[in-house]
C-alpha positions in Angstrom: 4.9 -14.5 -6.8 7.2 -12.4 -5.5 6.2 -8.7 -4.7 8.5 -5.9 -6.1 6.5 -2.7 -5.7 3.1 -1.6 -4.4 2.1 1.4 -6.0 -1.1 3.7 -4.9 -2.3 6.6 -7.0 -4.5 9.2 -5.7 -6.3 12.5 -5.9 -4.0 15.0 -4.4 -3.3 14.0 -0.7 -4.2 17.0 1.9 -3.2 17.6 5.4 -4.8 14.9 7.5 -5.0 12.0 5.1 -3.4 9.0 7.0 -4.0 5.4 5.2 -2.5 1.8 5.6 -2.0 -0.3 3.1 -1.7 -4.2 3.6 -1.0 -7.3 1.6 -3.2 -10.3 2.3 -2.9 -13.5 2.1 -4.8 -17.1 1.1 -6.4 -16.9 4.5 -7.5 -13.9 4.3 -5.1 -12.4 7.3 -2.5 -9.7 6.5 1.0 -10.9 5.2 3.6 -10.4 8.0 6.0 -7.4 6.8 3.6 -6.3 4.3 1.7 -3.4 5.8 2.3 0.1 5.5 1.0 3.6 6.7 1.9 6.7 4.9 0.0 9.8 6.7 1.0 13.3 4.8 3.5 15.6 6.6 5.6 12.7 7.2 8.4 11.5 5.7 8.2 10.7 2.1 4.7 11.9 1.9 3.8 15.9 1.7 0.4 17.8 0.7 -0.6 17.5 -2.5 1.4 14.2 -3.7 -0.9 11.8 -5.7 1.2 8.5 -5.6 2.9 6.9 -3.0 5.2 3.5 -3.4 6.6 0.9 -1.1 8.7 -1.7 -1.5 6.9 -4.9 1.3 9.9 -7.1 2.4 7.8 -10.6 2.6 8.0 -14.0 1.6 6.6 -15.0 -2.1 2.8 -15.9 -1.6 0.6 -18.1 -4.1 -2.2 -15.6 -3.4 -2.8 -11.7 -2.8 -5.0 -8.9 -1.8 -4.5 -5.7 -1.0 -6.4 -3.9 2.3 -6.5 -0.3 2.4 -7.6 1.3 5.7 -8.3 5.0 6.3 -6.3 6.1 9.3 -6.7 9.6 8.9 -9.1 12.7 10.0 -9.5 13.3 6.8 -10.8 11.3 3.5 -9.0 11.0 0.9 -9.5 9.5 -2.5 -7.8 6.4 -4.2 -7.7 6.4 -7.9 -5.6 3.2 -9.0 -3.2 0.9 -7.3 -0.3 -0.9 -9.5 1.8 -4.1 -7.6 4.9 -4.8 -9.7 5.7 -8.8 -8.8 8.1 -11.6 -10.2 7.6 -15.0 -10.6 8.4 -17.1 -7.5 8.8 -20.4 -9.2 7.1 -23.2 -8.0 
């Protein structure tokens, strides 16, 4: 497949909250270009947001999984996480 769009919803973000997201791969290791850490009060994310978006610039992948690490002082909670993708062919 061919990622598009990573999408992660969440209960409204507070000062503090810092997360990375990553894509992995079949072997379980992290997808180079695929990670991405949004902490609030920097640029796009702000206090109270509930959805952050990125668009990972990687090479199609047969497999995928999705790591989230908290990176922040603060927890924060995840509520749903979308990944728009296309068809890679074969």
């Amino acid at each position: 497949v061919f990622i598009k769009e990573v999408r992660i919803y969440t209960e409204p973000l507070a000062t503090n909250n810092s997360f990375t997201v990553a894509l992995i791969g079949s072997d379980g290791n992290i997808i180079t270009d695929s990670s991405r850490t949004f902490t609030v009060g920097t640029s796009p994310v702000v206090s109270g947001d509930d959805l952050v978006r990125y668009n990972p610039a990687i090479n199609r992948t047969y497999a995928l999984g999705v790591r989230v690490t908290n990176a922040g002082t603060v927890n924060w909670v995840g509520t749903k996480i979308e990944i728009d993708y296309d068809d890679a062919g074969v």
